[in-house]
N, C-alpha and C positions, 0 to 999 in steps of 0.2 A: 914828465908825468902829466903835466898841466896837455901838452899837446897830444898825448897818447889820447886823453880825457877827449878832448876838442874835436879832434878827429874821428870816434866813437856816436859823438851828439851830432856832426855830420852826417854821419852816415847815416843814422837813425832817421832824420829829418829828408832824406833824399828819398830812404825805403817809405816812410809815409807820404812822403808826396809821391813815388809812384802809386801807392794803393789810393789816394784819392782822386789820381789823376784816372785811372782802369775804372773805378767806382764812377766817378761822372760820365764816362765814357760809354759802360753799361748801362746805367739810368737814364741816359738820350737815347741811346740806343731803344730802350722798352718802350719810353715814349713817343717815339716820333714812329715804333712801328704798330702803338696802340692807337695813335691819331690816325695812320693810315687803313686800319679797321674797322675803325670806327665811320671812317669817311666814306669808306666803300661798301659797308652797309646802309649809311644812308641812303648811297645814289643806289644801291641794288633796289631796297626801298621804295627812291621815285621811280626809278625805269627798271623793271624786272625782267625786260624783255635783251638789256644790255650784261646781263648779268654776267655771261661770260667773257665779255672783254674787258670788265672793268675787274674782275678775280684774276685775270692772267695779269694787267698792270700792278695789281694790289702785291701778287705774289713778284714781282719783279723789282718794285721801288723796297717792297721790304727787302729782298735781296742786295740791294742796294746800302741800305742802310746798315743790315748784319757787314757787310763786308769793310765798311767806315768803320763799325764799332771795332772788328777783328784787327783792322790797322793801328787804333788807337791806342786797343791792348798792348799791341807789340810792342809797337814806338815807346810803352812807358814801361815793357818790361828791357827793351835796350837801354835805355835811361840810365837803367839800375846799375 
């Protein structure tokens, strides 16, 4: 009984740490690709004239970073 119990509050604990582990995962994700827009409107800002190569890198580091967040997901829905 006691261990049916036990093993239940386990599980429980493994399913919430995968959801907090996908949650951190996705909130780095938003941030590091809102700091990346943010940055790149700056520099569009000072040099206007660079504006298209610094929009093709912008789109490429944020593809970078969706693709870390997508792996993160995974790996904590393997977990499970």
């Amino acid at each position: 009984m006691f261990a049916t119990v036990l093993a239940q509050a386990v599980q429980g604990l493994g399913a919430m740490g995968v959801a907090i582990g996908a949650g951190l995962a996705v909130i780095g994700a938003g941030m590091g690709i809102g700091k990346i827009g943010a940055s790149a409107l700056e520099a569009i800002a000072r040099q206007p004239e660079a504006s298209g190569d610094i929009r093709t890198n912008m789109f490429i580091v944020a593809a970078f970073v969706e693709g870390v967040a997508f792996f993160a997901i995974v790996v904590c829905l393997m977990a499970l």
